[in-house]
N, C-alpha and C positions, 0 to 999 in steps of 0.2 A: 829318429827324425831323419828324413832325408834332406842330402843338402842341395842348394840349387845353384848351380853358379851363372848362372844368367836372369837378368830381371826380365826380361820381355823379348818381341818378337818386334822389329821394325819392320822386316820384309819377309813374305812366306808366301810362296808359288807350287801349290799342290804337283808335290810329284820329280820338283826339279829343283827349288833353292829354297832355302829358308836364311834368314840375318836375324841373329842375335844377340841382343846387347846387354853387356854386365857393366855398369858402374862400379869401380873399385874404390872401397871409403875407408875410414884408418877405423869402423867401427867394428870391423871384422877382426878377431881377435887372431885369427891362423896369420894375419900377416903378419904378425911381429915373433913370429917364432921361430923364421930359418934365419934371422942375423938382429941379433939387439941392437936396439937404437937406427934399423935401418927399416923397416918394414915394405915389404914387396908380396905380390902373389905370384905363386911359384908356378912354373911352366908347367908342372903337373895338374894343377888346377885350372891351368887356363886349358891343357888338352881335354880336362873335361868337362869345361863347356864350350867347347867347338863337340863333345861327346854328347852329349845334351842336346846340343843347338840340331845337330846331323842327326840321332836318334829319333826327335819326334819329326823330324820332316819322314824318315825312312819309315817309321809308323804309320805317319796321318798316309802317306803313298800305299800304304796294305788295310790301310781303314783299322789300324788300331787292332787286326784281327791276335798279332800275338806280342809275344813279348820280344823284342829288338835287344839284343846284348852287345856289347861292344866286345869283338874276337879280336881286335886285331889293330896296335898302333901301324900301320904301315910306314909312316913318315911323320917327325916331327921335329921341327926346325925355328927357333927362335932368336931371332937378331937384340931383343932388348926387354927390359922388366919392365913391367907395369906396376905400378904405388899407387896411394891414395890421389883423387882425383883425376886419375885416367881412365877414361872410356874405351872398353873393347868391344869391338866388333866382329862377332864369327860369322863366316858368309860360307855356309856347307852347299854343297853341289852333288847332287846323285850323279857316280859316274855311269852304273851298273847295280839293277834291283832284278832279285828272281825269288824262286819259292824260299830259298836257303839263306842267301845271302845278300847285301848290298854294300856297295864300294862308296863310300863318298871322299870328295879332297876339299878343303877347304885354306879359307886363307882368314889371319888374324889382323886387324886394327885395332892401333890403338892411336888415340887422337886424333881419325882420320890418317894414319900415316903403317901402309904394312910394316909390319913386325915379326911376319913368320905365318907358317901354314900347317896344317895338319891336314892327313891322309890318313882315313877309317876304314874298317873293314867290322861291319854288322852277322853277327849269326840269326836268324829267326827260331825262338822257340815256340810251338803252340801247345797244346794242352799237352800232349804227348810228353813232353818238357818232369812230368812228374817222376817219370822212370828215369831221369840224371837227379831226381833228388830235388826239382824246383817244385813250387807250388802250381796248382791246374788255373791257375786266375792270374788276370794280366795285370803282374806288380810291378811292371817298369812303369806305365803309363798309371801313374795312381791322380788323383784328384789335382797335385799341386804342377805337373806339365800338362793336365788339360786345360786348366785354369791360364795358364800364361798364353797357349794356343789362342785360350777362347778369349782372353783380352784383346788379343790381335784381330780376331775378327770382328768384335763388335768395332774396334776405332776404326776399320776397314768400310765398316756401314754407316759412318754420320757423312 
């Protein structure tokens, strides 16, 4: 199973920002495993979905042609935890995109209120990718982040 840690797309500007939004519920069982009786999502989870949120924008910008890996935390900086009933907000930003690679920096809310940022750095695999041992088919981008994409566009068109 792949996990997703973002529900949807509020904002996605081909090529330049995408906003992605994760509801945090107490129904998620990984939150109550870094401190009993206190449950929070861990800063590691919320870097990947600012990884998530920044991946498919750096994608849908190469039309999906390969697979986008995350090389590289650059930066990652978090003032406060998020628990059940807080709203995150990833708002990823392409600094820099080319054949190889792409920079994005992004910034985290939660409740409407910044919380911290995170700085990516994307490798691009394409088929070629098979000679490190990956598969020749594009497994990052599978059915369930096209799916959130395409949510966002159809509520883009009423």
């Amino acid at each position: 199973m792949r996990w997703m840690w973002i529900d949807n797309f509020a904002e996605f500007e081909s090529g330049a920002r995408a906003v992605g939004v994760k509801n945090v519920t107490a129904a998620e069982e990984h939150l109550h495993d870094a401190f009993a009786g206190y449950p929070l999502l861990p800063p590691s989870l919320m870097i990947e979905g600012m990884a998530q949120t920044a991946g498919v924008l750096v994608g849908e910008a190469r039309g999906f042609k390969e697979n986008v890996i995350l090389a590289k935390v650059r930066r990652a900086e978090f003032e406060d935890y998020a628990v059940p009933g807080d709203q995150l907000r990833y708002e990823a930003t392409i600094e820099s995109i080319d054949d190889l690679a792409a920079m994005t920096s992004g910034v985290v809310y939660k409740n409407g209120q910044r919380m911290g940022s995170v700085d990516l750095l994307f490798s691009h695999v394409g088929k070629s990718g098979s000679a490190m041992g990956l598969p020749d088919h594009n497994f990052v981008f599978a059915e369930n982040f096209m799916s959130l994409l395409s949510t966002y566009r159809v509520g883009q068109s009423r």
